[in-house]
NUTORTI-210345 format. One record per atom (N, C-alpha, C, CB): x, y, z; residue number from 1; atom name; residue in one letter; chain. Coordinates in steps of 0.001 Angstrom, whole numbers, plus 500000, padded with zeros to 6 digits. Glycine has a CB too. Example, Ala and Ser with C-alpha at 12.3 -4.5 7.8 and 13.67 -1.06 7.14 Angstrom:
2
[[513190, 494310, 507800], 1, N, A, A] [[512300, 495500, 507800], 1, CA, A, A] [[513200, 496700, 507800], 1, C, A, A] [[511308, 495527, 509046], 1, CB, A, A] [[512850, 497750, 507080], 2, N, S, A] [[513670, 498940, 507140], 2, CA, S, A] [[512900, 500030, 507870], 2, C, S, A] [[514084, 499402, 505725], 2, CB, S, A] 
//
This chain:
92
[[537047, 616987, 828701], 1, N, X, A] [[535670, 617198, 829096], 1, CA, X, A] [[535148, 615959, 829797], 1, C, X, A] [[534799, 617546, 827883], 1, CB, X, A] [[534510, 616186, 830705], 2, N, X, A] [[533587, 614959, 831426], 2, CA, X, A] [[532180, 615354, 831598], 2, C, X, A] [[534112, 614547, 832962], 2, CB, X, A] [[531370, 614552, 831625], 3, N, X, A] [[530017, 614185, 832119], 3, CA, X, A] [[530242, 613867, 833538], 3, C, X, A] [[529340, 612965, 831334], 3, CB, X, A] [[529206, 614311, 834650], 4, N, X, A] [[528581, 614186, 836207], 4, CA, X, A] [[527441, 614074, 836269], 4, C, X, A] [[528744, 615187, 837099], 4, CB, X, A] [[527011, 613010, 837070], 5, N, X, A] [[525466, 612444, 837895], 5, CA, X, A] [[525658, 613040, 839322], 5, C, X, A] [[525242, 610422, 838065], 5, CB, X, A] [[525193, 614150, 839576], 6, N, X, A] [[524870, 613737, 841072], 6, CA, X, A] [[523651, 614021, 841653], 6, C, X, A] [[525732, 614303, 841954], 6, CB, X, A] [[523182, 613601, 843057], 7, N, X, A] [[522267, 613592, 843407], 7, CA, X, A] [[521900, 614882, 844209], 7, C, X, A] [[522213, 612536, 843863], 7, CB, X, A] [[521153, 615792, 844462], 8, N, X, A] [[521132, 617154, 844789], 8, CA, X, A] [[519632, 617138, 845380], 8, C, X, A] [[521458, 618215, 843464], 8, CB, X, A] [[519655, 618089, 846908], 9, N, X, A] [[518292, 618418, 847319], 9, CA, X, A] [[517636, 619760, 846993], 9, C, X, A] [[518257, 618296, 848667], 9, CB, X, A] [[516434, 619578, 846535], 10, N, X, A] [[515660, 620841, 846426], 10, CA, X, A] [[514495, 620905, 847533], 10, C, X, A] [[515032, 620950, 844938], 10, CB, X, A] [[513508, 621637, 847592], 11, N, X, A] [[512504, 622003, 848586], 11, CA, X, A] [[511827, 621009, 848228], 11, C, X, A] [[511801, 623350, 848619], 11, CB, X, A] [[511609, 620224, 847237], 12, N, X, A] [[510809, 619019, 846815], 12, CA, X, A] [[511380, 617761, 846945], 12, C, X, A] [[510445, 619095, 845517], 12, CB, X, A] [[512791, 617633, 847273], 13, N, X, A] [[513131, 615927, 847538], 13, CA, X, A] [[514618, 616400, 846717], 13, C, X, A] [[511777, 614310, 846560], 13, CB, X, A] [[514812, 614689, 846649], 14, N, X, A] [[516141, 614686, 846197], 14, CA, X, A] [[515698, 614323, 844240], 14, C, X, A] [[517227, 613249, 847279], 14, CB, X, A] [[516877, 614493, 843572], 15, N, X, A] [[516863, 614037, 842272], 15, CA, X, A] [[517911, 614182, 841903], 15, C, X, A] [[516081, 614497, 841456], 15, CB, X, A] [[518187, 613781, 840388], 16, N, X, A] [[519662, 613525, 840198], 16, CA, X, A] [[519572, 614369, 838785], 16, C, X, A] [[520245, 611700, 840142], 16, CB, X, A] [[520972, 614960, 839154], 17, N, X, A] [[521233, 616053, 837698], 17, CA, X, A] [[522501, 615283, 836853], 17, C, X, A] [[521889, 618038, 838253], 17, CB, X, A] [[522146, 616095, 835689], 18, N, X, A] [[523706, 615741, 834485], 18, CA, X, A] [[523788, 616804, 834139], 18, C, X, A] [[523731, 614707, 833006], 18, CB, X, A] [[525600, 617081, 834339], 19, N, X, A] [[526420, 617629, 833602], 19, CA, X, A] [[526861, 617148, 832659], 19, C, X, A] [[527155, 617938, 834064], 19, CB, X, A] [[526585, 617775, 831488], 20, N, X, A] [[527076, 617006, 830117], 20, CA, X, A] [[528432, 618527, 829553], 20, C, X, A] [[525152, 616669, 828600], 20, CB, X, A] [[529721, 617338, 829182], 21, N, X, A] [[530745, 618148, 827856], 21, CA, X, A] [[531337, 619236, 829006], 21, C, X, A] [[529624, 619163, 826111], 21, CB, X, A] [[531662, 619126, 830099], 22, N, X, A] [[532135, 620261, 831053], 22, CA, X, A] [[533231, 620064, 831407], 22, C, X, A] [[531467, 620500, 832183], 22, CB, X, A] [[534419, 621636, 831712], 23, N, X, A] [[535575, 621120, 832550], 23, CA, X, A] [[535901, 621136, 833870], 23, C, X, A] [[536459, 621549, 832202], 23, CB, X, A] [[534544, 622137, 834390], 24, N, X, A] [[534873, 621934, 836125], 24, CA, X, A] [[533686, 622193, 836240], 24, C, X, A] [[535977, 622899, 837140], 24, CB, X, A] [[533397, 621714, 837651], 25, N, X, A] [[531975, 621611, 837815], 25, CA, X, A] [[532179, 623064, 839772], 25, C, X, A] [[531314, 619124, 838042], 25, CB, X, A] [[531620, 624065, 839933], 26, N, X, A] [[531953, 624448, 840358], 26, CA, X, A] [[530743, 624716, 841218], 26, C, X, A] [[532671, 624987, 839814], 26, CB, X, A] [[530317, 625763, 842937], 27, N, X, A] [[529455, 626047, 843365], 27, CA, X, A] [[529970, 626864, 844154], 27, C, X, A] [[528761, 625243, 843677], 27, CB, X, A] [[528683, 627611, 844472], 28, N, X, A] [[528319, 629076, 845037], 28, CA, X, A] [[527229, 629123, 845587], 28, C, X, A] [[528248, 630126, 844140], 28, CB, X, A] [[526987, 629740, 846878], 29, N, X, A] [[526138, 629593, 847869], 29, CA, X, A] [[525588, 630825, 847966], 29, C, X, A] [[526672, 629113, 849035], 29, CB, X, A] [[524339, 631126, 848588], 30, N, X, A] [[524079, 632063, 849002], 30, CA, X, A] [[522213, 632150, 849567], 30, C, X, A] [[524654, 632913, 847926], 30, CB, X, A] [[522017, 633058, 850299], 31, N, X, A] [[520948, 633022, 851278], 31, CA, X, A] [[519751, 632726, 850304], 31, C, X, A] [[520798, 634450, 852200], 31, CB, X, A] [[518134, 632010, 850393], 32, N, X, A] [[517461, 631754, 849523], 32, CA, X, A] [[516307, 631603, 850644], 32, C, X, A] [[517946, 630667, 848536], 32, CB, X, A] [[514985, 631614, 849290], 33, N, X, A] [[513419, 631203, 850363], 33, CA, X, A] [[513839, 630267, 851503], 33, C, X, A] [[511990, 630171, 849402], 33, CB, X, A] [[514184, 628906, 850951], 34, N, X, A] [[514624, 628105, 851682], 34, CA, X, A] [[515939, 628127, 852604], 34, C, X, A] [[514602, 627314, 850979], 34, CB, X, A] [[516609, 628809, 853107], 35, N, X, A] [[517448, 628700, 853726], 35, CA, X, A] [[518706, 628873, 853010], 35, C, X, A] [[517261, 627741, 854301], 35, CB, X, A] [[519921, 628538, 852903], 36, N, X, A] [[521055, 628312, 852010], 36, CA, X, A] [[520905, 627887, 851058], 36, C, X, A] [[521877, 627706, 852318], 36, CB, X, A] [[521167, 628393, 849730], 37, N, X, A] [[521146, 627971, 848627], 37, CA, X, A] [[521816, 627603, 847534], 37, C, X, A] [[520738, 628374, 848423], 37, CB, X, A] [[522084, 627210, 847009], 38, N, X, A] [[523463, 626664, 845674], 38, CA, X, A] [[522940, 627120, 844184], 38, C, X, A] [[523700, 624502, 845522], 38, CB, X, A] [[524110, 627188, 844128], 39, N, X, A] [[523827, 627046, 842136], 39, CA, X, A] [[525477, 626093, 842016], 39, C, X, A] [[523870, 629415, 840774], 39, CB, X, A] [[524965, 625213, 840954], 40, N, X, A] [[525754, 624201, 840691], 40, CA, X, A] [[526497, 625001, 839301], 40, C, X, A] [[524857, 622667, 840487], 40, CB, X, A] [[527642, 625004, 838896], 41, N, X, A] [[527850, 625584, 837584], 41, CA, X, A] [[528952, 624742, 836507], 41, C, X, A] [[528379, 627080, 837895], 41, CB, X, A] [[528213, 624570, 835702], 42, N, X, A] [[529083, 623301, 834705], 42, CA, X, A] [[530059, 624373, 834114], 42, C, X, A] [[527990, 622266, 833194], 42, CB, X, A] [[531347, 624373, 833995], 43, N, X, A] [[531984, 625629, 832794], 43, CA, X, A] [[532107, 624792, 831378], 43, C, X, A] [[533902, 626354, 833277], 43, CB, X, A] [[532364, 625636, 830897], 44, N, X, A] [[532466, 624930, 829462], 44, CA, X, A] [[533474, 626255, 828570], 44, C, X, A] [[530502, 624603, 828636], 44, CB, X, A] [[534230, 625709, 828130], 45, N, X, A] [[534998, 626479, 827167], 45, CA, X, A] [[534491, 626792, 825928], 45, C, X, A] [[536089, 625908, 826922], 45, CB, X, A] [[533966, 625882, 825743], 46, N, X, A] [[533393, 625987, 824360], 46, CA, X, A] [[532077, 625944, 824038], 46, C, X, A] [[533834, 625118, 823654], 46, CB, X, A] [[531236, 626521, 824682], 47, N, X, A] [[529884, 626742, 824851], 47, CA, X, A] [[529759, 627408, 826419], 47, C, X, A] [[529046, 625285, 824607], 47, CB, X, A] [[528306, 627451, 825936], 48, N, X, A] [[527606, 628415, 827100], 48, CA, X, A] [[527661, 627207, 828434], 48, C, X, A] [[525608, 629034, 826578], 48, CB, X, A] [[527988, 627754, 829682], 49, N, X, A] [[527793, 627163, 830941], 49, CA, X, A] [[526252, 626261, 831396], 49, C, X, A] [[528011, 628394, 831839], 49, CB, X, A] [[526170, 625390, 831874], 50, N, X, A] [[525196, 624939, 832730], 50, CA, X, A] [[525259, 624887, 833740], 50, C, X, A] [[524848, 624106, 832624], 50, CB, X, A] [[523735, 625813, 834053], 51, N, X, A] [[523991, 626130, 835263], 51, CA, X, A] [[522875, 625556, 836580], 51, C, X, A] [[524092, 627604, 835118], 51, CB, X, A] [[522430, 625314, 837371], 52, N, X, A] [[521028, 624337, 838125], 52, CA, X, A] [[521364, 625398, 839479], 52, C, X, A] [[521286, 621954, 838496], 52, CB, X, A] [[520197, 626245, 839737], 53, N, X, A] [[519910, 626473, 841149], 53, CA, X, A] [[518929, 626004, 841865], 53, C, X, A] [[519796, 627544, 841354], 53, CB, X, A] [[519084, 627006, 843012], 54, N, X, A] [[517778, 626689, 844317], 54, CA, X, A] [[518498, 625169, 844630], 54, C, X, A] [[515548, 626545, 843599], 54, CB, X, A] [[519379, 624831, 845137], 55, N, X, A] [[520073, 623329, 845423], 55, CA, X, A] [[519830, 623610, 846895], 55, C, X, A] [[521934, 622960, 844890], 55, CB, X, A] [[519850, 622925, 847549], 56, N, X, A] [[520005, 623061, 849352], 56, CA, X, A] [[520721, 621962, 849680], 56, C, X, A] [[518524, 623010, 850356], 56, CB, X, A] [[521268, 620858, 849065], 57, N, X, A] [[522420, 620240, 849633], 57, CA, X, A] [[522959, 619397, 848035], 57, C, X, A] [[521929, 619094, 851191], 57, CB, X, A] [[523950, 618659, 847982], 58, N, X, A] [[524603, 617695, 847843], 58, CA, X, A] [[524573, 616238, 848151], 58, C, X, A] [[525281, 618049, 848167], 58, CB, X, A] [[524162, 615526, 847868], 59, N, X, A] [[524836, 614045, 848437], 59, CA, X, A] [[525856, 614225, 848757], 59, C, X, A] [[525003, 612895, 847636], 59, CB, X, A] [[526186, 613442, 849755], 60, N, X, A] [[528057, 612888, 850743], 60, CA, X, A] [[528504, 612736, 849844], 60, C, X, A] [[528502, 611418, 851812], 60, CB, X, A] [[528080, 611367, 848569], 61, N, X, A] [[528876, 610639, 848153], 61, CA, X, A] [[529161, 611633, 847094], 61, C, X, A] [[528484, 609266, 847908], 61, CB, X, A] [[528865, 612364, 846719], 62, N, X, A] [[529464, 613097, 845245], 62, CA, X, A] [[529749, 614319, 845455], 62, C, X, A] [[528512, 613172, 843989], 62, CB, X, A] [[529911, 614681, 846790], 63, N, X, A] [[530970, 615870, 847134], 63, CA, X, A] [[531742, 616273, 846428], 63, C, X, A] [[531722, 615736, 847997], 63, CB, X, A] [[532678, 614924, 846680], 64, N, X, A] [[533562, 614706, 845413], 64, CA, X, A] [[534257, 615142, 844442], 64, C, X, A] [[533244, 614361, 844905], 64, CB, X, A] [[533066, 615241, 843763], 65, N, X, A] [[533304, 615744, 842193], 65, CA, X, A] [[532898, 616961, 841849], 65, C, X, A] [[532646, 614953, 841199], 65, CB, X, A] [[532575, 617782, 842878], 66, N, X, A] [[532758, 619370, 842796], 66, CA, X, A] [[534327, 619420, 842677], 66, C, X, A] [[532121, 620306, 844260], 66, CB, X, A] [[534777, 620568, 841880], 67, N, X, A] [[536118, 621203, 841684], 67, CA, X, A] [[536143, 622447, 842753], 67, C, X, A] [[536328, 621730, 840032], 67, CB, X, A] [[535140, 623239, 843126], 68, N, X, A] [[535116, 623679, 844418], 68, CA, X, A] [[534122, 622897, 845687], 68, C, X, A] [[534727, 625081, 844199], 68, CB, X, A] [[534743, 623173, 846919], 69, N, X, A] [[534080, 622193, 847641], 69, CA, X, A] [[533171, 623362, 848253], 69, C, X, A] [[535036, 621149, 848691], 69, CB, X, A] [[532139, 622009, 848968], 70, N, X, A] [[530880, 623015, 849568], 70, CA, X, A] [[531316, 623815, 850986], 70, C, X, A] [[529376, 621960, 849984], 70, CB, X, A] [[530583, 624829, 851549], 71, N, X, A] [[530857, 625213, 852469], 71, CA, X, A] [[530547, 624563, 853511], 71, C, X, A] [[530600, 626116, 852463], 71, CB, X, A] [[531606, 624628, 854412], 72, N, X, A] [[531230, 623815, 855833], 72, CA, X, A] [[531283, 624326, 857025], 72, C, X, A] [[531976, 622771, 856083], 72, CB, X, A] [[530602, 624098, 858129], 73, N, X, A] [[530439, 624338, 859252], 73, CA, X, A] [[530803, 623379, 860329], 73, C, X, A] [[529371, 624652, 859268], 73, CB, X, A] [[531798, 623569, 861442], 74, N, X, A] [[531852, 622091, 861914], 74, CA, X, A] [[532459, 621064, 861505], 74, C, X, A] [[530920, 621627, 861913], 74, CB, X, A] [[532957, 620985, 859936], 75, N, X, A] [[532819, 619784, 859056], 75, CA, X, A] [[532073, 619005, 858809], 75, C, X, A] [[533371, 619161, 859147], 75, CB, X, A] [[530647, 619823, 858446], 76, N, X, A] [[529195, 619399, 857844], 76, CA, X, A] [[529259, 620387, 857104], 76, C, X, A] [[527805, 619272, 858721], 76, CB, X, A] [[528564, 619520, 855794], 77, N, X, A] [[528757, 620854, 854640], 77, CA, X, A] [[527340, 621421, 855335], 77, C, X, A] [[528712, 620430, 852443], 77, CB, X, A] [[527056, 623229, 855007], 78, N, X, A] [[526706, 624271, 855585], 78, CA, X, A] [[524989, 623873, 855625], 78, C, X, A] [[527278, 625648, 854767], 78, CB, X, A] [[524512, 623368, 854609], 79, N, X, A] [[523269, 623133, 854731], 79, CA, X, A] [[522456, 621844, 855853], 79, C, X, A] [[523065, 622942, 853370], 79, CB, X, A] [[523732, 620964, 855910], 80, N, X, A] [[523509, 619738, 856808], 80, CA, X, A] [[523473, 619967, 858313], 80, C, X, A] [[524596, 618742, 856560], 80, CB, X, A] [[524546, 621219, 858620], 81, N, X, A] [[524883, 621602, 859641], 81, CA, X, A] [[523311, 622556, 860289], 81, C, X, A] [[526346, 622366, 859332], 81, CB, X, A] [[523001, 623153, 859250], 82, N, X, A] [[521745, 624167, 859768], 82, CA, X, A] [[520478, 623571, 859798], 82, C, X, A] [[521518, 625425, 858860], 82, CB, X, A] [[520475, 621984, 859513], 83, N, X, A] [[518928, 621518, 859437], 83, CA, X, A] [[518860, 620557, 860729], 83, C, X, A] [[518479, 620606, 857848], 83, CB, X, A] [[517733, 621010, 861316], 84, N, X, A] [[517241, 620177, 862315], 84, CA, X, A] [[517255, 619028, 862274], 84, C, X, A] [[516265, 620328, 862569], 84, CB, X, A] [[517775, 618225, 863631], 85, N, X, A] [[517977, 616985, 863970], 85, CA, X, A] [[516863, 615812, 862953], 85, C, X, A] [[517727, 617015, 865656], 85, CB, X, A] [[515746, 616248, 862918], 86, N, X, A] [[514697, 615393, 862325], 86, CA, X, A] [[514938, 615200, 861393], 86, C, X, A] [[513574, 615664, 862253], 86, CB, X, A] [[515468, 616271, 860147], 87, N, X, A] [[515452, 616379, 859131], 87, CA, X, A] [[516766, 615659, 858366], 87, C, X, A] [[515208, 617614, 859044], 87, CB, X, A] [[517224, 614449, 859152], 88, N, X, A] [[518631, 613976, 859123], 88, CA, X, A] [[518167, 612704, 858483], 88, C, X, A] [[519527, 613863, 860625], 88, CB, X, A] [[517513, 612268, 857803], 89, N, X, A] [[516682, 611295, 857279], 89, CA, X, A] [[516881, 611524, 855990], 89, C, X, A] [[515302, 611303, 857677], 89, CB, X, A] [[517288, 612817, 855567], 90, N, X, A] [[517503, 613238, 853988], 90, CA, X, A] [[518510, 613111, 853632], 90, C, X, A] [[517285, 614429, 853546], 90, CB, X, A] [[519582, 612463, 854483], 91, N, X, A] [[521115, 612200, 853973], 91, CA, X, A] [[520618, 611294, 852669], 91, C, X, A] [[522325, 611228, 855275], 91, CB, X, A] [[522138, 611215, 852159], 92, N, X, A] [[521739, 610623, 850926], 92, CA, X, A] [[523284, 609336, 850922], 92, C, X, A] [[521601, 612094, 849396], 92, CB, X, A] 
//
């Protein structure tokens, strides 16, 4: 089992989540208010899953440590790829 920090965007900014006691940390996309959307999913064998939606990106740096990787476009994960030039200030 491991514990994960990562940093994740919502419609409100960035913030940082924990996965606590998990064996893969996995994600799934799909269309939302905001544009593309995630749910992050902790598994757990031995308890119930944790799960965090409404995500709209990832940090670069903790790509990573997804056990599935995000979707990409280009080779920009899918949400980076669809946001306007301006909005490139939210890298992390």
């Amino acid at each position: 089992m491991r514990t994960i920090q990562l940093e994740i965007l919502r419609s409100d900014g960035w913030e940082t989540v924990t996965f606590e006691h998990i064996q893969e940390l996995r994600i799934a996309g799909a269309p939302g208010d905001d544009g593309i959307q995630f749910t992050l999913i902790g598994l757990r064998d031995d308890g119930p899953n944790q799960v965090e939606t409404r995500i709209l990106d990832v940090a670069d740096r903790h790509e990573t440590l997804l056990d599935s990787g995000l979707p990409t476009l280009d080779g920009q994960s899918l949400p980076r790829a669809l946001r306007d030039d301006d909005s490139s200030s939210l890298d992390c």
